[in-house]
Structures are given as structure tokens and as C-alpha cells.
N, C-alpha and C positions, 0 to 999 in steps of 0.2 A: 757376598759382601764386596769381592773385586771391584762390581760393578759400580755397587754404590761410594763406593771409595775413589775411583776412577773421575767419577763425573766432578770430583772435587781436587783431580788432580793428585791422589792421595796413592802412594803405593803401600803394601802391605808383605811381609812376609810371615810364618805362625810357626812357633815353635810348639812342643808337646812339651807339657810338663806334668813330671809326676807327684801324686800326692796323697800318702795313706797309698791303696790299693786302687785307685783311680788314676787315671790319666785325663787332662783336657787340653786343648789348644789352648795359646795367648798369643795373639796376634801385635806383631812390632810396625803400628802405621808410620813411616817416613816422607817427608819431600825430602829435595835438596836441601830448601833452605833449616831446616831441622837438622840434618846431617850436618850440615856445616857449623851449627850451634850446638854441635853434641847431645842432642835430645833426640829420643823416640820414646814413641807413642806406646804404650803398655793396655793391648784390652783383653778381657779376660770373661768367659761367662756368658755369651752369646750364644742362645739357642737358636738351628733355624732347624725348623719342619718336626721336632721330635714329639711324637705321638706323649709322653710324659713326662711331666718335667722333673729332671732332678733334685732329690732329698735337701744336699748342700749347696743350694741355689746361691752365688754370687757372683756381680759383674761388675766389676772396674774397669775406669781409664786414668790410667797413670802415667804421669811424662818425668820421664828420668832420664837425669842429666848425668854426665859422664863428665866431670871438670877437674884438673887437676890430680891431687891423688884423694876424691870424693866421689860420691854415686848417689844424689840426690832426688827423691821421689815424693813426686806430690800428688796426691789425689784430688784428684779434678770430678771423681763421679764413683758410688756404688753406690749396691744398693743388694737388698734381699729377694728383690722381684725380679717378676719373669720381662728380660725385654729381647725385642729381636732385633735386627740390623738395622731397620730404619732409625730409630731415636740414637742409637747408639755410633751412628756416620756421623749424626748430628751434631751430635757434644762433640764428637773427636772433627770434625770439621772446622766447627767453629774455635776448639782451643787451639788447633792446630793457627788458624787464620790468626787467632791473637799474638801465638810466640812467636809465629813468623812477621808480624808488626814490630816486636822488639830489638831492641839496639844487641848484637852479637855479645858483647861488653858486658850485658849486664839481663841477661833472660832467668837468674834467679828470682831477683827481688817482683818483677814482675807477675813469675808464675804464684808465688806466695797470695798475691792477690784475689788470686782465680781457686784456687784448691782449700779444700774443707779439712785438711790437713799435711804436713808433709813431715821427711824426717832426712838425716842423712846421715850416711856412713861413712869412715877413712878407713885403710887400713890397722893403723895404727890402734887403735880405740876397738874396731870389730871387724879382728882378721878374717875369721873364718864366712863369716855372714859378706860381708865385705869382696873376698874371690869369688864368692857363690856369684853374687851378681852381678858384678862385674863379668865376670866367665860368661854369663848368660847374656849381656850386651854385647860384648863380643860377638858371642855366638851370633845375635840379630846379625851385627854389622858384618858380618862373611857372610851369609846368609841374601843379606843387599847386596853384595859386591857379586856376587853368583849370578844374580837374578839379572843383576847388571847385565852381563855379561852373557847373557842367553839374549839380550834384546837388539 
């Protein structure tokens, strides 16, 4: 997937996450201009090469925003099917090219338009759910800054 992410300017890093007695990647696509808007890319559920496909088959692209003291997530794409990296560059390419069209100021009201649903979280209202994610955005943005930093 580097590759095909690459050709669009897209960098990537993937954290593991666990779940039940499973583990999967979820890959966090970034440019600058994203970074600089508090957004990354959230994709999840990507098969490449595997001889059988998994029982709890799902794949999201999700852009969560990191604003203030909120953590906003909008799904832009799932699905129950089997898809591999090509269609899946796709969509995150092209949402990618829209947020980075938006005004810094105001990339919520915009992504609402694109996503087939979204929700958000504060502190305040849902602590615990709330560090969880945040923690894990975090975790993306060291994660860039590393990769940074090897380049």
C-alpha cells in the first residue's frame, strides 16, 4: 500500500490494534496539509495476498479530527466486503484531496458532507472512550514525527 499511497503524495503509518483475541493493523494516512488541520486518516480491514478471508470482515476510512478538547469521527467508507489496496487508495485519496480543499477554520462542517455518518466525543460527556482515542491519535502523531525523523 506505501506504494500506492506514495503516488498520491500520501504517507502512512499502522498501528496494531487489539480486539477480542485478534489483532489487526489500522493504518493512519497523513500529508502536511492534514496534520496541520488536526486530521488523519483512520483505515482499517485491508486484505493483501491472504489465501482466506477473514470471518469478521470490515473496512473503514475514517478522518478524525483532533479539535479543541473533542475527537471527531466521520466515516467516509465501510463496508462488509472483501476489498484490497487499490479501491481503498482511492477513496482515501480522494477524501484526502477534498479536506485539503478546505478552509483550516472550518474542515468539520465540510467533512459532514462527505461521510455516511459521524459522531464526536469530549471529555467531559465520555471520559474513558474519549482517552482511549485520543491516546491512539497521539500515539499516530509520534509515530509521524519518528518516521519524520528517519527521513
Amino acid at each position: 500500500m506505501e506504494k500506492l499511497f506514495a503516488l498520491h503524495n500520501i504517507q502512512f503509518v499502522n498501528l496494531e490494534r487489539f480486539h477480542k483475541e485478534d489483532s489487526y493493523d489500522v493504518y493512519w494516512a497523513y500529508t502536511e496539509d492534514l496534520l496541520g488541520k488536526s486530521v488523519l486518516i483512520e483505515i482499517y480491514g485491508v486484505y493483501v495476498g491472504y489465501s482466506e478471508v477473514p470471518e469478521d470482515l470490515e473496512v473503514a476510512i475514517i478522518a478524525n479530527c483532533l479539535i479543541d478538547d473533542s475527537i471527531y469521527k466521520y466515516y467516509l467508507f465501510s463496508s462488509d466486503n472483501l476489498f484490497g489496496p487499490l479501491p481503498i487508495t482511492r477513496f482515501t485519496a480522494d477524501a484526502i484531496a477534498y479536506i485539503e480543499s478546505c478552509n483550516k477554520n472550518d474542515v468539520l462542517t465540510p467533512l459532514k458532507e462527505i461521510c455516511t455518518s459521524w459522531v464526536s466525543y469530549n471529555y467531559k460527556e465520555h471520559h474513558s472512550l474519549y482517552d482511549k482515542l485520543v491516546r491512539e491519535f497521539h500515539t499516530a502523531i509520534e509515530l509521524i514525527k519518528e518516521k519524520k525523523g528517519k527521513l
